[in-house]
C-alpha positions in Angstrom: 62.4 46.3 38.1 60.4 45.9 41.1 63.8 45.8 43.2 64.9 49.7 42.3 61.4 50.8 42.6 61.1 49.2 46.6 61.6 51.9 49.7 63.1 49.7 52.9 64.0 52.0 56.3 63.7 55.7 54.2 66.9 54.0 52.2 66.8 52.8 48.3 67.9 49.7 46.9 69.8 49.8 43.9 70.9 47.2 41.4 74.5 47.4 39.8 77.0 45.7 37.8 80.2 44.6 39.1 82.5 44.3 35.6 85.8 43.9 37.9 85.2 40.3 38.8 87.1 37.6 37.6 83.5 35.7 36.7 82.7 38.8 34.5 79.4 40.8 35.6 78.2 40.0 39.1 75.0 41.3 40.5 74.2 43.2 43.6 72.0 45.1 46.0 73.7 48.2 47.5 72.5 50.6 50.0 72.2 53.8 48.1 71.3 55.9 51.2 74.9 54.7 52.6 77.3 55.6 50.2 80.5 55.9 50.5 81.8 60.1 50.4 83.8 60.2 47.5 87.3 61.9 48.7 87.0 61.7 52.8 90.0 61.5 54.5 89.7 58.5 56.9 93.6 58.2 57.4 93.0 59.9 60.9 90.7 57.2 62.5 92.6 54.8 64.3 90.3 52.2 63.1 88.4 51.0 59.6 85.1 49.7 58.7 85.7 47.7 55.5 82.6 47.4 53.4 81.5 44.3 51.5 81.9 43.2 47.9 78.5 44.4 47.4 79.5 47.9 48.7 77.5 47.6 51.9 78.0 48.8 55.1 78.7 45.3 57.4 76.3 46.2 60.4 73.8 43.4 61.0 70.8 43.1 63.5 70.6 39.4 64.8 68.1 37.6 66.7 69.5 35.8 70.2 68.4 32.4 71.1 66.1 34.6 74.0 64.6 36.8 71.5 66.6 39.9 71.8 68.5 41.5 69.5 71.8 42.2 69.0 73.5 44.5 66.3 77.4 43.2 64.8 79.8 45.2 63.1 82.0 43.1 61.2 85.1 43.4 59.1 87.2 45.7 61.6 90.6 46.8 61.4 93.2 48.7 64.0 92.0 50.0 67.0 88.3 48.0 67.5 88.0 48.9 71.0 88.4 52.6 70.3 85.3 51.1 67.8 83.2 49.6 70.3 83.4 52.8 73.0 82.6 55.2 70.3 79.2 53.0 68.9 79.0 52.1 72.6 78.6 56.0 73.3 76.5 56.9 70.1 74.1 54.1 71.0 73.9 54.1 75.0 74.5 50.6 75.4 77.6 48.9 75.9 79.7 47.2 73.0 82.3 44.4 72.9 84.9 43.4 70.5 84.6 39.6 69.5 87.9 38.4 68.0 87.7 36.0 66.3 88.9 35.2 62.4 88.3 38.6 61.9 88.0 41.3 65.0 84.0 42.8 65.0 82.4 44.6 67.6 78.7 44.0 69.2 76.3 45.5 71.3 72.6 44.6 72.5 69.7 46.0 70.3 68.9 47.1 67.3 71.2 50.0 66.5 71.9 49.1 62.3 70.6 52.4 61.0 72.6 54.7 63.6 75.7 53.3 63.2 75.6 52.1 59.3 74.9 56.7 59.2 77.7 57.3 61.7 80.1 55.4 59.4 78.7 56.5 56.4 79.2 60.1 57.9 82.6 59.2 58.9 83.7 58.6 55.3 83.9 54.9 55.8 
């Protein structure tokens, strides 16, 4: 499968079977270099980093309208501005929350691998 064999950013895509949905088996891509730590305690952090139905990490680099680049972390829950100071400190550049539907925090450039290894490291 030429999607399995392909090497993004020193990470692997995988494909995988999803038999829990109510549609039956639903296919995926899944970051296999951001995994999630099987038995990490992340009762402690005052906030969480939900991942997506995919099993990815939500942290997305997106062009500006002025050609910059700006990196969002969606799906946040508690405390996002304890979030945004501690990406805003692992990054160097300072991060916002956006509330909106659902609360995200973002910060200027493109940070996706640092942070999407910081959560992964957290146990998120």
């Amino acid at each position: 499968n030429i999607l399995s064999n392909n090497v993004s950013h020193s990470y692997k895509w995988s494909m995988f079977n999803c038999l829990s949905s109510p549609l039956g088996s639903v296919r995926g891509l899944y970051e296999r270099g951001y995994e999630k730590k099987q038995g990490a305690d992340t009762k402690n952090l005052p906030f969480l980093v939900r991942r997506t139905p995919s099993g990815n990490l939500p942290v997305y680099v997106h062009v500006t309208q002025d050609g910059g680049q700006k990196t969002r972390v969606r799906h946040v829950f508690g405390d996002a501005e304890h979030l945004a100071g501690e990406v805003g400190k692992l990054c160097g550049a300072v991060a916002r929350v956006t509330s909106g539907r659902k609360k995200s925090v973002e910060l200027r450039g493109a940070h996706e691998k640092t942070i999407k290894t910081w959560l992964s490291n957290l146990g998120l």
